[in-house]
mmCIF entry with sequence, helices, sheets and N, C-alpha, C, O atoms, coordinates in Angstrom:
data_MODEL
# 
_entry.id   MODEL 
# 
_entity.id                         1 
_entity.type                       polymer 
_entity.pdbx_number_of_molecules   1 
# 
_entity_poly.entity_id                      1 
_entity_poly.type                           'polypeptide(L)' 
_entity_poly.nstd_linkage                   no 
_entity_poly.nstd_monomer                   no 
_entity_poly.pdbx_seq_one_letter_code       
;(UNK)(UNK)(UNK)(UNK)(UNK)(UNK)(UNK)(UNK)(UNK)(UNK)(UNK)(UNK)(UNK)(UNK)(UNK)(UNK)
(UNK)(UNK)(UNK)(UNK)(UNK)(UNK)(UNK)(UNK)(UNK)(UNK)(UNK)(UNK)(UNK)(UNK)(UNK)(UNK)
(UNK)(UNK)(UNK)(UNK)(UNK)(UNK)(UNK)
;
_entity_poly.pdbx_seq_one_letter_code_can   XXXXXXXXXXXXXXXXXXXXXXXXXXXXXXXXXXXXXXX 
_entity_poly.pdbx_strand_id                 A 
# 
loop_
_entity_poly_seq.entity_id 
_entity_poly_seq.num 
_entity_poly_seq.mon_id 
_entity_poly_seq.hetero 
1 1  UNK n 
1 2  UNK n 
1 3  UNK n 
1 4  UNK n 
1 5  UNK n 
1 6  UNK n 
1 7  UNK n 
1 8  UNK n 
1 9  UNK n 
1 10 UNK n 
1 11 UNK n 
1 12 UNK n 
1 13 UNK n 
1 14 UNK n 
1 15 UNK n 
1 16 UNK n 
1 17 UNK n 
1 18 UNK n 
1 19 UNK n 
1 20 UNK n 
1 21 UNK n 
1 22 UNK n 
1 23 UNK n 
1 24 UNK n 
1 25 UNK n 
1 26 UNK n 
1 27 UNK n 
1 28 UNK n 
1 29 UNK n 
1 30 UNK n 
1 31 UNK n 
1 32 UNK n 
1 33 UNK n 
1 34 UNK n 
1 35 UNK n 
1 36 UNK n 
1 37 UNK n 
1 38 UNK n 
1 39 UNK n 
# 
_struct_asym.id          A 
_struct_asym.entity_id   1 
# 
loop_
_atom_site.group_PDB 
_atom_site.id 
_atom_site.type_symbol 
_atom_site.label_atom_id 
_atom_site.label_alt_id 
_atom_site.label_comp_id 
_atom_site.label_asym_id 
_atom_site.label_entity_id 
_atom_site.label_seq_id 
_atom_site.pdbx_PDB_ins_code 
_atom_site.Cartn_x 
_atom_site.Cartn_y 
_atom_site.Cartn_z 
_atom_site.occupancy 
_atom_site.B_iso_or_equiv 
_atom_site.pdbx_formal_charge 
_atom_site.auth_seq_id 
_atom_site.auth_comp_id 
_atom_site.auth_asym_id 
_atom_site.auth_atom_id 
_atom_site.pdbx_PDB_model_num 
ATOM 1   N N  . UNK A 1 1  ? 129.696 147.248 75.450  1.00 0.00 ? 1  UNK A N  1 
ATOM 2   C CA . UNK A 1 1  ? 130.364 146.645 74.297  1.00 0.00 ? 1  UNK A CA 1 
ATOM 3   C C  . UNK A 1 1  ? 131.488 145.764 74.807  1.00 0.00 ? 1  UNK A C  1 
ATOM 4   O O  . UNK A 1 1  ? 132.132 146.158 75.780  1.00 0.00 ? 1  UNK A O  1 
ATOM 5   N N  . UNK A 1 2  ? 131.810 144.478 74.170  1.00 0.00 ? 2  UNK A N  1 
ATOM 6   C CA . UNK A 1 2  ? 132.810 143.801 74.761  1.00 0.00 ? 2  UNK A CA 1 
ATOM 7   C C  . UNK A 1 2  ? 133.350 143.110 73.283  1.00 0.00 ? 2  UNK A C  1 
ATOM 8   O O  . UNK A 1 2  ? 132.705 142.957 72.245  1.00 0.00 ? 2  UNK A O  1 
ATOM 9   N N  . UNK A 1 3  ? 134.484 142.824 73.519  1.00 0.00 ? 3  UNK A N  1 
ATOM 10  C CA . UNK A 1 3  ? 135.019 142.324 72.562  1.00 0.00 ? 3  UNK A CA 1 
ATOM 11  C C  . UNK A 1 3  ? 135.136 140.864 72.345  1.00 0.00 ? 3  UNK A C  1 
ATOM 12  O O  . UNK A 1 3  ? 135.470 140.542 71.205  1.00 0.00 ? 3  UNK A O  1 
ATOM 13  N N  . UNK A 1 4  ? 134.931 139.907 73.202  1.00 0.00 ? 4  UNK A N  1 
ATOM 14  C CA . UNK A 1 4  ? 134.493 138.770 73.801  1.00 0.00 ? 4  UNK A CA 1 
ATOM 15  C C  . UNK A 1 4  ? 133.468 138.275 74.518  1.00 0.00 ? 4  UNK A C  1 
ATOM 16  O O  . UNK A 1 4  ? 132.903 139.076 75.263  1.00 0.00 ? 4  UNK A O  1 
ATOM 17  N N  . UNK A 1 5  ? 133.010 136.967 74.485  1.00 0.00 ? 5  UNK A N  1 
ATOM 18  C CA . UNK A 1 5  ? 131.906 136.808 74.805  1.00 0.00 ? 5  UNK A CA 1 
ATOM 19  C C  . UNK A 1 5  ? 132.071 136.322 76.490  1.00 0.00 ? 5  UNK A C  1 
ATOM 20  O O  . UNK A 1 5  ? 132.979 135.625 76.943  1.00 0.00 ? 5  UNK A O  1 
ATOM 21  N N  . UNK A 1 6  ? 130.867 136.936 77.276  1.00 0.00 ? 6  UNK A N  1 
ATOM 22  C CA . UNK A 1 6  ? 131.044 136.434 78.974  1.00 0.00 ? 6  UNK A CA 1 
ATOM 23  C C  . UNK A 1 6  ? 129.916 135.033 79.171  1.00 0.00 ? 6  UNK A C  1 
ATOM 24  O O  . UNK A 1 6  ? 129.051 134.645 78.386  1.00 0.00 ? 6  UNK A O  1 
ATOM 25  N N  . UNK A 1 7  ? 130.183 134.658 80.087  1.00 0.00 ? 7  UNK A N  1 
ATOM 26  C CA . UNK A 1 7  ? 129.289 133.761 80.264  1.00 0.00 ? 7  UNK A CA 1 
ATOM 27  C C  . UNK A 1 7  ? 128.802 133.347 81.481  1.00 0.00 ? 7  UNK A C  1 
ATOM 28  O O  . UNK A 1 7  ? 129.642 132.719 82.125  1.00 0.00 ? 7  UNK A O  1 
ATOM 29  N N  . UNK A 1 8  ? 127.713 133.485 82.031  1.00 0.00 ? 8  UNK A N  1 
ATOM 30  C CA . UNK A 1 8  ? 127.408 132.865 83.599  1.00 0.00 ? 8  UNK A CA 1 
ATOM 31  C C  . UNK A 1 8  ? 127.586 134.634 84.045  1.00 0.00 ? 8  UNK A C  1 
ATOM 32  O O  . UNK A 1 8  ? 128.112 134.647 85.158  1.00 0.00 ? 8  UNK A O  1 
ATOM 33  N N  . UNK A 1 9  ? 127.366 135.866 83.628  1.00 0.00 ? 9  UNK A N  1 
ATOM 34  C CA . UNK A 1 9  ? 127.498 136.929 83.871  1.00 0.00 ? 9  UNK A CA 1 
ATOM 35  C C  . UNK A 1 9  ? 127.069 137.169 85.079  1.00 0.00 ? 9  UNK A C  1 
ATOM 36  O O  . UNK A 1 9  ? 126.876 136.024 85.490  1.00 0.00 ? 9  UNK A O  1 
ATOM 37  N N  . UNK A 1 10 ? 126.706 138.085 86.179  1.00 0.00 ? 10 UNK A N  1 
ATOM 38  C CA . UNK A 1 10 ? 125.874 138.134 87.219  1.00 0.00 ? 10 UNK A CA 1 
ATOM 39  C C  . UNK A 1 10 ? 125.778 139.570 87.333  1.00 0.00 ? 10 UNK A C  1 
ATOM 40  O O  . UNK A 1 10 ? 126.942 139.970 87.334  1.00 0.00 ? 10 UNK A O  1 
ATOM 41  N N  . UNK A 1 11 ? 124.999 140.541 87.429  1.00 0.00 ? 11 UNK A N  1 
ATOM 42  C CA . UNK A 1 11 ? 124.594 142.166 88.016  1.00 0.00 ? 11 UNK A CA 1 
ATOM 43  C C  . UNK A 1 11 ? 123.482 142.360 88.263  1.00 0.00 ? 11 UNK A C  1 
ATOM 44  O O  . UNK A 1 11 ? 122.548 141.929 87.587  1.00 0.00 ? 11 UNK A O  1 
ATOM 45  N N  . UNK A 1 12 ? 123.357 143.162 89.452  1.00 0.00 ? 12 UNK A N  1 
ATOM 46  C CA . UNK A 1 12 ? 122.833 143.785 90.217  1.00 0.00 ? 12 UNK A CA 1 
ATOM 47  C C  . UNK A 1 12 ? 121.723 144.959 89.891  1.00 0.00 ? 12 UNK A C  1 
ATOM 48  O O  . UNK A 1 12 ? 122.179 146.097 89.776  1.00 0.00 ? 12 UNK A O  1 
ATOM 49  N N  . UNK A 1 13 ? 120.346 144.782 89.736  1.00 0.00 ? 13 UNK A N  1 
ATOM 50  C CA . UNK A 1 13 ? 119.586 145.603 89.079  1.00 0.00 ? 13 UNK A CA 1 
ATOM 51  C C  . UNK A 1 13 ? 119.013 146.344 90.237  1.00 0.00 ? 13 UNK A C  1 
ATOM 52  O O  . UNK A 1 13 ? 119.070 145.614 91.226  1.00 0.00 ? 13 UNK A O  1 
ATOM 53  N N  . UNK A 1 14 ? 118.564 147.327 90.471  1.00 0.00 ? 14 UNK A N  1 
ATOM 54  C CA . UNK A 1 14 ? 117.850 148.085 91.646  1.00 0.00 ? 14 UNK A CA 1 
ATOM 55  C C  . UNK A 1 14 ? 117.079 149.439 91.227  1.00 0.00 ? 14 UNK A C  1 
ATOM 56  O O  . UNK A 1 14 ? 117.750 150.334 90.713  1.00 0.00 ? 14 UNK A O  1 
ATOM 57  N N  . UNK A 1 15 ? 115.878 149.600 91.401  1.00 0.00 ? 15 UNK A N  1 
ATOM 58  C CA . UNK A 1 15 ? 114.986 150.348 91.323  1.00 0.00 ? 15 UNK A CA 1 
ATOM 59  C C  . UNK A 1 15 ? 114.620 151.513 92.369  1.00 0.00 ? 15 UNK A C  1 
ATOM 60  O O  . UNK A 1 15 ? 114.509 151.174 93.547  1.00 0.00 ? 15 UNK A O  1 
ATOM 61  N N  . UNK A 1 16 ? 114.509 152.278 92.173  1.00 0.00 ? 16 UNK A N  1 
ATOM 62  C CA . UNK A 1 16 ? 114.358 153.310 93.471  1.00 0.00 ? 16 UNK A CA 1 
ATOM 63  C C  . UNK A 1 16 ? 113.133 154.209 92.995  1.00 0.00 ? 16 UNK A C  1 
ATOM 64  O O  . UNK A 1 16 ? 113.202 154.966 92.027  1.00 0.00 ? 16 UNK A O  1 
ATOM 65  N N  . UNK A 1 17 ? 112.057 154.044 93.752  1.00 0.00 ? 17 UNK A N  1 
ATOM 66  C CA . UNK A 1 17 ? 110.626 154.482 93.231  1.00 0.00 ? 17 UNK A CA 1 
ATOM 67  C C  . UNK A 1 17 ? 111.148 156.245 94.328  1.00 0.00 ? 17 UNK A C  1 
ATOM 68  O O  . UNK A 1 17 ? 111.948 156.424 95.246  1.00 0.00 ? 17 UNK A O  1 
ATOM 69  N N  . UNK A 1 18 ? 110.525 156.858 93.838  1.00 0.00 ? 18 UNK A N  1 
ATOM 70  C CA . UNK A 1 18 ? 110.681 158.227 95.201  1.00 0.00 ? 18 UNK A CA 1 
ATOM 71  C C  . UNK A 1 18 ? 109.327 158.562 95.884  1.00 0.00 ? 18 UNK A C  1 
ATOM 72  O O  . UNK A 1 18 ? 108.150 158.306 95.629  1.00 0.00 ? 18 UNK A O  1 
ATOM 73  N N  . UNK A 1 19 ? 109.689 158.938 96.422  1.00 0.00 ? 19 UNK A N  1 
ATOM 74  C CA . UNK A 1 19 ? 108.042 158.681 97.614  1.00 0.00 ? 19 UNK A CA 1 
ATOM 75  C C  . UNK A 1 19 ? 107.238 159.484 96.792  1.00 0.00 ? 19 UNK A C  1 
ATOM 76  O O  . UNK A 1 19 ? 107.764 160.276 96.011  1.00 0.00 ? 19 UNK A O  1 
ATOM 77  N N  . UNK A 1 20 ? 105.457 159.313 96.924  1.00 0.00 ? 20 UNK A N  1 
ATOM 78  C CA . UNK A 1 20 ? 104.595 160.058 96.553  1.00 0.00 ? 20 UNK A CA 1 
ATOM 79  C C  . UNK A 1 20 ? 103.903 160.285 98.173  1.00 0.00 ? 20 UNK A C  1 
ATOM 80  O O  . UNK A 1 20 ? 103.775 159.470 99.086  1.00 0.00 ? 20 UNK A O  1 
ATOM 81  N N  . UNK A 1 21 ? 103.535 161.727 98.090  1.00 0.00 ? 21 UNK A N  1 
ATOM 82  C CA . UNK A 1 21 ? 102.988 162.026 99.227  1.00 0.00 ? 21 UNK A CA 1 
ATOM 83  C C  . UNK A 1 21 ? 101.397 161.632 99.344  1.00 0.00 ? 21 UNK A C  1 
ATOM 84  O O  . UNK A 1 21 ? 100.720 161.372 100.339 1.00 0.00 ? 21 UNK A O  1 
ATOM 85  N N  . UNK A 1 22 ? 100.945 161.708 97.482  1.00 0.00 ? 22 UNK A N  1 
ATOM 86  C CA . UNK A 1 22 ? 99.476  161.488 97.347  1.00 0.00 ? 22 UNK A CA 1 
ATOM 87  C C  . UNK A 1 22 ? 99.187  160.345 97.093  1.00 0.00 ? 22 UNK A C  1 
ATOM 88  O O  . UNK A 1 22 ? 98.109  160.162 96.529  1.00 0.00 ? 22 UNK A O  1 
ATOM 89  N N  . UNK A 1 23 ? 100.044 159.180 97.419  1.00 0.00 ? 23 UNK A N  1 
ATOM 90  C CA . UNK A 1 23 ? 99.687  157.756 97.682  1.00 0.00 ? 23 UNK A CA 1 
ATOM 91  C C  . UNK A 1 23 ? 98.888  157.520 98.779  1.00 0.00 ? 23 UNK A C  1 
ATOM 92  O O  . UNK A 1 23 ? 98.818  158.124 99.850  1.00 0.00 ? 23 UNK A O  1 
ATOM 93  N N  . UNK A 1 24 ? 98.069  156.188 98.204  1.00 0.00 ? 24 UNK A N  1 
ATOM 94  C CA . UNK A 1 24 ? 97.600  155.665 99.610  1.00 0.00 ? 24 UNK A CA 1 
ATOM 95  C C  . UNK A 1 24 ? 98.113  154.550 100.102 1.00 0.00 ? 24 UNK A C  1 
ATOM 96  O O  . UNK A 1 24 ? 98.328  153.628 99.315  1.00 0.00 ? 24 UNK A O  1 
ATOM 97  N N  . UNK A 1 25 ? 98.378  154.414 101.316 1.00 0.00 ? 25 UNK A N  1 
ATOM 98  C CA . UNK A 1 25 ? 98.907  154.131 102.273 1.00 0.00 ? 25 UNK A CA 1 
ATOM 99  C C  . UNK A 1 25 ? 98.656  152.154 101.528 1.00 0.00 ? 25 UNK A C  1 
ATOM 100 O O  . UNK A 1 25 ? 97.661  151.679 100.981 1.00 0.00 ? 25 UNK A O  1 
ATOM 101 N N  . UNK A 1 26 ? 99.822  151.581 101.800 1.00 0.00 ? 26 UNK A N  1 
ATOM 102 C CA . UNK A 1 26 ? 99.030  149.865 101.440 1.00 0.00 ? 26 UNK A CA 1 
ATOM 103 C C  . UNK A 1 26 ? 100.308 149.255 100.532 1.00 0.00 ? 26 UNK A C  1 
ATOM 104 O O  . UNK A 1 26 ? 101.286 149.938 100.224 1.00 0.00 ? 26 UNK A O  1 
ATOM 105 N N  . UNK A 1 27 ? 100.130 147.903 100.175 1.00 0.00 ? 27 UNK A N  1 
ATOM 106 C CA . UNK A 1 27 ? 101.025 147.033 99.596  1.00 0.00 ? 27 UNK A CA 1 
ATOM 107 C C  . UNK A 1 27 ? 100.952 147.389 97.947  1.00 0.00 ? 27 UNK A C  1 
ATOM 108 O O  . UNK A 1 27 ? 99.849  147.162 97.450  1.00 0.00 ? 27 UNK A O  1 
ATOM 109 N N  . UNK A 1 28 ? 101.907 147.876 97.106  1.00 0.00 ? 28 UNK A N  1 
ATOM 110 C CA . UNK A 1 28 ? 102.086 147.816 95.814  1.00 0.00 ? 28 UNK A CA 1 
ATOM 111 C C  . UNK A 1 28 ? 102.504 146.860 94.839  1.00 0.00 ? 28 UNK A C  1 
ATOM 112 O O  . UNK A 1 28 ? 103.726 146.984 94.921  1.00 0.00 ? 28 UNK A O  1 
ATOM 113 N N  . UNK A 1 29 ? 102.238 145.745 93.727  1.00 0.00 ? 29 UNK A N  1 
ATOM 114 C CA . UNK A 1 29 ? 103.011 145.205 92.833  1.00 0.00 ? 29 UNK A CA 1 
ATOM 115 C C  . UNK A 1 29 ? 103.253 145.975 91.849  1.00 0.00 ? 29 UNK A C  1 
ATOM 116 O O  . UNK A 1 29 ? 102.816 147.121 91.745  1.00 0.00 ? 29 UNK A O  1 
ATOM 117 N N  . UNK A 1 30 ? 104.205 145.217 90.785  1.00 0.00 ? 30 UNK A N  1 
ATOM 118 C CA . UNK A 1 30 ? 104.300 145.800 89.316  1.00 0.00 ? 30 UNK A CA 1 
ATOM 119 C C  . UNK A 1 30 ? 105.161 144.933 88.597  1.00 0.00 ? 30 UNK A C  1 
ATOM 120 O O  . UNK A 1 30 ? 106.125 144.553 89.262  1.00 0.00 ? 30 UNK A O  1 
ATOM 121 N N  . UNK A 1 31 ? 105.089 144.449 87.271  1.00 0.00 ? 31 UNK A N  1 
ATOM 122 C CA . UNK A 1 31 ? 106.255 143.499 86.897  1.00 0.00 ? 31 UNK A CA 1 
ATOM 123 C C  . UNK A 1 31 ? 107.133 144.278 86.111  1.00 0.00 ? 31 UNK A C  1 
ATOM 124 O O  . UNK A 1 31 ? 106.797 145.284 85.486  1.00 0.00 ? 31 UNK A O  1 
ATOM 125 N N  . UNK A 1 32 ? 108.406 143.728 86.163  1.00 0.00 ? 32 UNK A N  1 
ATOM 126 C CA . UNK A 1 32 ? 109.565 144.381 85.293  1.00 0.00 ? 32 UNK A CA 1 
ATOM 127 C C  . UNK A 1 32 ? 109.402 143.733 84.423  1.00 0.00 ? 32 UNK A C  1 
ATOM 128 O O  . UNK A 1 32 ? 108.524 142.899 84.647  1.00 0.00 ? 32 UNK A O  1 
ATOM 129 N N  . UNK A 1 33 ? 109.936 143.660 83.215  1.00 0.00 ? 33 UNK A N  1 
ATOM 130 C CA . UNK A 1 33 ? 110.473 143.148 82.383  1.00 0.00 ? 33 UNK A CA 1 
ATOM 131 C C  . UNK A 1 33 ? 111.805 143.464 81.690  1.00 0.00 ? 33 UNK A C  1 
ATOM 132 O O  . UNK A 1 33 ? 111.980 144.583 81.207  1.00 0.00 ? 33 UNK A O  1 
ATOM 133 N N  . UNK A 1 34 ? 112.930 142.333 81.611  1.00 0.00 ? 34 UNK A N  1 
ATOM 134 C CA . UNK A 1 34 ? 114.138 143.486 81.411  1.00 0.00 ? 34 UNK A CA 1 
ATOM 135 C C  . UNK A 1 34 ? 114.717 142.387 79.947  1.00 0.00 ? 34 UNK A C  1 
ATOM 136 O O  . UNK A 1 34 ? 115.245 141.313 80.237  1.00 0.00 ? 34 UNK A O  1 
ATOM 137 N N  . UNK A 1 35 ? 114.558 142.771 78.476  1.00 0.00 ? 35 UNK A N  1 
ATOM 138 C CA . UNK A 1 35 ? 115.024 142.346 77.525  1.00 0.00 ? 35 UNK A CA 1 
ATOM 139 C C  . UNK A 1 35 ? 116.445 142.065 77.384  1.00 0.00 ? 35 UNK A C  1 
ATOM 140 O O  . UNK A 1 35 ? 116.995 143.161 77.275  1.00 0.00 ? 35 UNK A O  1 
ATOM 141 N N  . UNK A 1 36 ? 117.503 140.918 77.322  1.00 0.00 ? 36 UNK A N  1 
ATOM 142 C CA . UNK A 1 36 ? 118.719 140.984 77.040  1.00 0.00 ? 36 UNK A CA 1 
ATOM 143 C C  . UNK A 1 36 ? 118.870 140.089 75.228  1.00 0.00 ? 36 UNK A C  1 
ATOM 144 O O  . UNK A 1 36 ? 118.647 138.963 74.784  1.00 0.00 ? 36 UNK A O  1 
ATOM 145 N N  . UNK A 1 37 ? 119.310 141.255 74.751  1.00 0.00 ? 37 UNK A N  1 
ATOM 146 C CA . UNK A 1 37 ? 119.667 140.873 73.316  1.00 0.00 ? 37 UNK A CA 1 
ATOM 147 C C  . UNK A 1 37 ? 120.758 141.181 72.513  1.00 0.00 ? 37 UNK A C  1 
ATOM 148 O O  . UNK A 1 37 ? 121.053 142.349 72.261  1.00 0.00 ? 37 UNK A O  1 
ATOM 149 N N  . UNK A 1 38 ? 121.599 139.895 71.943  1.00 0.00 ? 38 UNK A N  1 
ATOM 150 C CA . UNK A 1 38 ? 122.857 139.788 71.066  1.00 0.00 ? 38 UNK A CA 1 
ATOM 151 C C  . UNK A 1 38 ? 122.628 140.375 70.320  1.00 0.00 ? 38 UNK A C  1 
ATOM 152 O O  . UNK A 1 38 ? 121.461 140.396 69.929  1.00 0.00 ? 38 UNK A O  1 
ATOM 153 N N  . UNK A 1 39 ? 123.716 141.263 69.643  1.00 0.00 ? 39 UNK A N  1 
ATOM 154 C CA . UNK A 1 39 ? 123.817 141.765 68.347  1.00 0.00 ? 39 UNK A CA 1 
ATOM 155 C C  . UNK A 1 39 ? 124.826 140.752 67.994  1.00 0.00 ? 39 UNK A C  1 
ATOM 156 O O  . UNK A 1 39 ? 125.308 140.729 66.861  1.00 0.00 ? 39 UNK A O  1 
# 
């Protein structure tokens, strides 16, 4: 919540998957999608 508006904002998003042991071994994708919306 802010009481004013920011602009040119910048942060730091980071994901941390935790290991699966019953993976197989190899290269993974996946897309994020991350919604930013004014009230």
């Amino acid at each position: 919540v802010r009481s004013s508006a920011q602009f040119n904002k910048t942060a730091t998003v980071a994901v941390t998957v935790p290991a699966n042991a019953q993976a197989i071994a190899g290269s993974y994708t996946d897309t994020l999608t991350i919604t930013i919306q004014g009230r």
